[in-house]
N, CA and C atoms as a LAMMPS dump frame, in Angstrom:
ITEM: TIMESTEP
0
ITEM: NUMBER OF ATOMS
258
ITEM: BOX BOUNDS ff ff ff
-5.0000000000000000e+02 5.0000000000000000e+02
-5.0000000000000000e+02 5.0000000000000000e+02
-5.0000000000000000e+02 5.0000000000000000e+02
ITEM: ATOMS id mol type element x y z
1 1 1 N -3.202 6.865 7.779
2 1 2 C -3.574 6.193 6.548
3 1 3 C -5.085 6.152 6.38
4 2 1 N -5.717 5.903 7.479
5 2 2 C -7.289 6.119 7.546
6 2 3 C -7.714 7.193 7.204
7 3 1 N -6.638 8.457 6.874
8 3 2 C -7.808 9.946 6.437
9 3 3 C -7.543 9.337 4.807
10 4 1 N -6.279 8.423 4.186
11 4 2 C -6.467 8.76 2.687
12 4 3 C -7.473 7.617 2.465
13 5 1 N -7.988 6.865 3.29
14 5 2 C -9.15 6.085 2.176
15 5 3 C -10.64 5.912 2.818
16 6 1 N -11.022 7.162 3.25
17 6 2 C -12.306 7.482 3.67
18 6 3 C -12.668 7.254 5.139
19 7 1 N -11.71 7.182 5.686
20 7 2 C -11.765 7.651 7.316
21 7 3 C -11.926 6.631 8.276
22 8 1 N -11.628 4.767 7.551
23 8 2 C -11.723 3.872 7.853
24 8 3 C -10.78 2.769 7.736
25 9 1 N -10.523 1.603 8.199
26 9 2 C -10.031 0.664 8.278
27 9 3 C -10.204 0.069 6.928
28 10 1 N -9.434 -0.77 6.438
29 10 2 C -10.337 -1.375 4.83
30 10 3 C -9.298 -2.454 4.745
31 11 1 N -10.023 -3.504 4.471
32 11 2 C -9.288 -4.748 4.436
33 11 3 C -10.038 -4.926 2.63
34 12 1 N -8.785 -5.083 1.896
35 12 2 C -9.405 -5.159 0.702
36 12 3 C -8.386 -6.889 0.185
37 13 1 N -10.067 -6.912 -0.165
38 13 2 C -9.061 -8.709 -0.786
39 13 3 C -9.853 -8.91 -2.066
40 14 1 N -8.642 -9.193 -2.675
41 14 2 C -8.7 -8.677 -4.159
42 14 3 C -8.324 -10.104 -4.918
43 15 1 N -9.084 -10.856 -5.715
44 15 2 C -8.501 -12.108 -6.512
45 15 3 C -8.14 -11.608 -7.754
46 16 1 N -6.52 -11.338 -8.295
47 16 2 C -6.053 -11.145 -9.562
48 16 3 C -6.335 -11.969 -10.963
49 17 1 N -5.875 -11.82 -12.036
50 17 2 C -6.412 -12.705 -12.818
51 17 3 C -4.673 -12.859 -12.977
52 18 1 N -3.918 -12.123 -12.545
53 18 2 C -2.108 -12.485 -13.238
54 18 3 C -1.239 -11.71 -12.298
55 19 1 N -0.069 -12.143 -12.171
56 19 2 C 0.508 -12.332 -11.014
57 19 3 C 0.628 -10.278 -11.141
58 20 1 N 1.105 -10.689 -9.485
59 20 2 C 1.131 -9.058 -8.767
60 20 3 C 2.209 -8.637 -8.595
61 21 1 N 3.003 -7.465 -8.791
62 21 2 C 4.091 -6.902 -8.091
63 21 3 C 3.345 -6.085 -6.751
64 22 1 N 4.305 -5.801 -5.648
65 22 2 C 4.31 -4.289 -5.096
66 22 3 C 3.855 -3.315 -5.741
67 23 1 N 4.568 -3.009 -6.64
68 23 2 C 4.55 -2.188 -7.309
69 23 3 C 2.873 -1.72 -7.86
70 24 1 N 2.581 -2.837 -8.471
71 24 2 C 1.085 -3.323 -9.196
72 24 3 C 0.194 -2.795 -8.012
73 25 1 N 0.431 -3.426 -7.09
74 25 2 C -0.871 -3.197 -5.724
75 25 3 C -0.485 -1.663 -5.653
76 26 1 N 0.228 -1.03 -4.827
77 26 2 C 0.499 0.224 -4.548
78 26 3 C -0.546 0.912 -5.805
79 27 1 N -0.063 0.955 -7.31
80 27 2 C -0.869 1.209 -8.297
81 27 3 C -2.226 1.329 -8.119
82 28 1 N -2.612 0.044 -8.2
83 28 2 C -4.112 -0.632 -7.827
84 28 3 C -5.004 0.19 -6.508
85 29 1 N -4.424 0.094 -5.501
86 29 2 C -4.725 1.11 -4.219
87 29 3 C -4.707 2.694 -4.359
88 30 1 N -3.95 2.983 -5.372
89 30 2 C -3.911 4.256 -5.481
90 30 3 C -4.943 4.899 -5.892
91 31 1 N -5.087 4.109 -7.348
92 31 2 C -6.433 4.534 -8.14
93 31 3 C -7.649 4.115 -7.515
94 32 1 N -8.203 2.874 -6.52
95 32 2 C -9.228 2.662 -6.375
96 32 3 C -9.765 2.536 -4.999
97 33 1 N -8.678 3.467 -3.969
98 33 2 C -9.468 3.221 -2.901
99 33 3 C -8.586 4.75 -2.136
100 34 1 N -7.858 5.54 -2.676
101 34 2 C -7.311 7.045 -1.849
102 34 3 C -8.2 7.769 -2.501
103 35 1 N -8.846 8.289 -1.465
104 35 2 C -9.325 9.806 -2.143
105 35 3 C -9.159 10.625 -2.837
106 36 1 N -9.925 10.819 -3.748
107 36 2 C -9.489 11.567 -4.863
108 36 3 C -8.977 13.054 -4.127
109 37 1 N -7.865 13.636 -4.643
110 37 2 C -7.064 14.359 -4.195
111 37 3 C -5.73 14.062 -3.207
112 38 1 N -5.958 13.246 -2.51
113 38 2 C -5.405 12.462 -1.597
114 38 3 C -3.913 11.976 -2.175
115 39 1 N -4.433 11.448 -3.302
116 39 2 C -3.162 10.492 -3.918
117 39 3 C -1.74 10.681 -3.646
118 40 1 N -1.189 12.13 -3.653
119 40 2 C 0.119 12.478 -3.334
120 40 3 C 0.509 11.912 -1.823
121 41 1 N -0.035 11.696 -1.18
122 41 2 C 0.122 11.826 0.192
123 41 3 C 0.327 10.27 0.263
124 42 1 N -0.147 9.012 -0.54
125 42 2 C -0.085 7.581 -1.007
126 42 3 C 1.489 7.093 -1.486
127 43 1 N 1.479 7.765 -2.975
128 43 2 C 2.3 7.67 -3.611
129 43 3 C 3.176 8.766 -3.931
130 44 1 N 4.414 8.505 -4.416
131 44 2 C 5.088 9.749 -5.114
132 44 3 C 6.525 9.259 -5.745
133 45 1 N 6.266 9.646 -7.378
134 45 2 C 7.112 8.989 -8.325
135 45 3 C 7.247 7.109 -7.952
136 46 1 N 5.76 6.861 -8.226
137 46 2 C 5.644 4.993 -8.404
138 46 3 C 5.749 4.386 -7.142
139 47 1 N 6.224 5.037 -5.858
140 47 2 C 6.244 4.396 -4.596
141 47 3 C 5.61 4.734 -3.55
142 48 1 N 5.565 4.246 -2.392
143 48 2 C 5.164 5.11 -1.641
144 48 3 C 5.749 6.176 -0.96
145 49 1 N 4.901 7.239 -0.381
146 49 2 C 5.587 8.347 0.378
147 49 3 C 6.559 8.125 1.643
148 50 1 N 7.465 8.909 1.939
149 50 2 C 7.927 8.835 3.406
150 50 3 C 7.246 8.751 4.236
151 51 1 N 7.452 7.814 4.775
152 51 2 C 6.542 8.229 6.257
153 51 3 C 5.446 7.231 6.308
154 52 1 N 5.693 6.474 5.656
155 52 2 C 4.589 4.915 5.581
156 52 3 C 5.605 3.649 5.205
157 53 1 N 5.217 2.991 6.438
158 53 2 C 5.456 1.957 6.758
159 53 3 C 4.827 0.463 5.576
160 54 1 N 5.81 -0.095 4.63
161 54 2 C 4.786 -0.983 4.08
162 54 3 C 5.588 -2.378 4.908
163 55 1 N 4.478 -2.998 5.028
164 55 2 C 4.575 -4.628 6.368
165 55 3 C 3.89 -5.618 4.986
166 56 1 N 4.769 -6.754 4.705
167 56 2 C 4.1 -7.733 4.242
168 56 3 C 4.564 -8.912 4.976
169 57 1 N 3.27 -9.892 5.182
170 57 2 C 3.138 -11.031 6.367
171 57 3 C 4.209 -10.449 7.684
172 58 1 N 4.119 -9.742 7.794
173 58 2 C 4.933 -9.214 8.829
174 58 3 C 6.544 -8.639 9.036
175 59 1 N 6.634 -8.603 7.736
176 59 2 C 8.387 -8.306 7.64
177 59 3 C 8.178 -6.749 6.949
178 60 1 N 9.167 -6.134 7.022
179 60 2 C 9.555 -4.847 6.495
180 60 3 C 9.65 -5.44 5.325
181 61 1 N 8.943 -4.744 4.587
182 61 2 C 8.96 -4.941 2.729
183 61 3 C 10.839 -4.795 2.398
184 62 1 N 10.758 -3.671 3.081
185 62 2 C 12.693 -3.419 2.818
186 62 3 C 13.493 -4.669 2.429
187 63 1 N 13.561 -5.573 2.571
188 63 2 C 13.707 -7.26 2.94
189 63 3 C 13.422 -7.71 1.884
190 64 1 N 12.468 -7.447 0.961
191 64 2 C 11.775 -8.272 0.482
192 64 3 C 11.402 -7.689 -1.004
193 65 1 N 12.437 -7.218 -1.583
194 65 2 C 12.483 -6.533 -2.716
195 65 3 C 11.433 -5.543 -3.139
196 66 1 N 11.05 -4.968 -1.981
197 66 2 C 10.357 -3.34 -2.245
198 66 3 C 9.23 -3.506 -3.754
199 67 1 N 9.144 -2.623 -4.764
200 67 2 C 8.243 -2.764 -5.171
201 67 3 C 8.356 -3.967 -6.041
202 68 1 N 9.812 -4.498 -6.48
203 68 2 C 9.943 -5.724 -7.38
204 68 3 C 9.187 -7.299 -6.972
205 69 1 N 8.627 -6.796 -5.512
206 69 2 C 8.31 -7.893 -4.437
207 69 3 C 7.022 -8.602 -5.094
208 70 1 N 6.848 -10.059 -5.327
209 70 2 C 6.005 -10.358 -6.21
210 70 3 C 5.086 -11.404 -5.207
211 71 1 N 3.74 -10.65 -5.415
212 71 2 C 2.663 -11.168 -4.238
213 71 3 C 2.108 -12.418 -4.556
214 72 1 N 1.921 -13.389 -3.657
215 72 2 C 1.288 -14.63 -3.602
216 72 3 C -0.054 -14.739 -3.112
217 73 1 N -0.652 -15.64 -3.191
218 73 2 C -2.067 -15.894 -2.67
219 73 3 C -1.561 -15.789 -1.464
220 74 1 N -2.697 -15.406 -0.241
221 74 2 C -2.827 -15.402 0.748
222 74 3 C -1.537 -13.894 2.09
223 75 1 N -1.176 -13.403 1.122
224 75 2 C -0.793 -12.457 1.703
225 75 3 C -0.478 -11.595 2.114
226 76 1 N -0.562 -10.998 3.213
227 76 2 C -1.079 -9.555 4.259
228 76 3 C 0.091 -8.694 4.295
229 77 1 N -0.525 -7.346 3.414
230 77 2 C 0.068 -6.287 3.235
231 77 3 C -0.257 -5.129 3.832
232 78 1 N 0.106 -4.332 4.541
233 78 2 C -0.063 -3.97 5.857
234 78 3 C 0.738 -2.49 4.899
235 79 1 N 0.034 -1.127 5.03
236 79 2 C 0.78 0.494 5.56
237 79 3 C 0.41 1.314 6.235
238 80 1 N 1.494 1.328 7.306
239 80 2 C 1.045 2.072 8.503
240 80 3 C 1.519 3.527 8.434
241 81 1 N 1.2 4.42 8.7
242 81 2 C 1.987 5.58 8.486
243 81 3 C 2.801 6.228 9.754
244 82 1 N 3.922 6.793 9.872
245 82 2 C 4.554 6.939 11.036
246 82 3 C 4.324 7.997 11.079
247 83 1 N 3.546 8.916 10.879
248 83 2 C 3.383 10.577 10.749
249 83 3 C 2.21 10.623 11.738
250 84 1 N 2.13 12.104 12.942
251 84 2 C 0.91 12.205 13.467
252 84 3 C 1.034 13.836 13.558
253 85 1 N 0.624 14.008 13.956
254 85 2 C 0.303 15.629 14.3
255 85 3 C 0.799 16.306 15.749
256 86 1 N 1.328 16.746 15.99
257 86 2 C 1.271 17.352 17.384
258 86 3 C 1.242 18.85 18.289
């Protein structure tokens, strides 16, 4: 996940002005912090790609109504990607 948003860690904390979906953030991240070109490898058709892990406060998003999942103050959204090279 560190090659799509400039080769680093990034803790982005973001104060909305109106409430958030999944969906919304994924969006939001797409356009303003993957490398341009990158994007496919993020998203694909509104979600994310295979092979990335999305963690909110610590639970499998799966759980937790995927992109319908509607974000609150204070919490940690986590994608890890399960893909490496070998």
């Amino acid at each position: 996940m560190e090659l799509l948003i400039q080769g680093k860690k990034q803790e982005i904390e973001h104060d909305f002005a109106h409430s958030m979906t999944m969906k919304d953030l994924i969006k939001y991240i797409g356009e303003t912090h993957v490398l341009k070109g990158k994007e496919d490898a993020f998203t694909k058709a509104g979600t994310i790609c295979p092979g990335i892990l999305v963690i909110v406060n610590g639970s499998d998003w799966e759980v937790m109504d995927e992109l319908d999942y509607q974000l609150e103050n204070d919490d940690v959204v986590e994608f890890i990607s399960t893909l490496h090279g070998g």
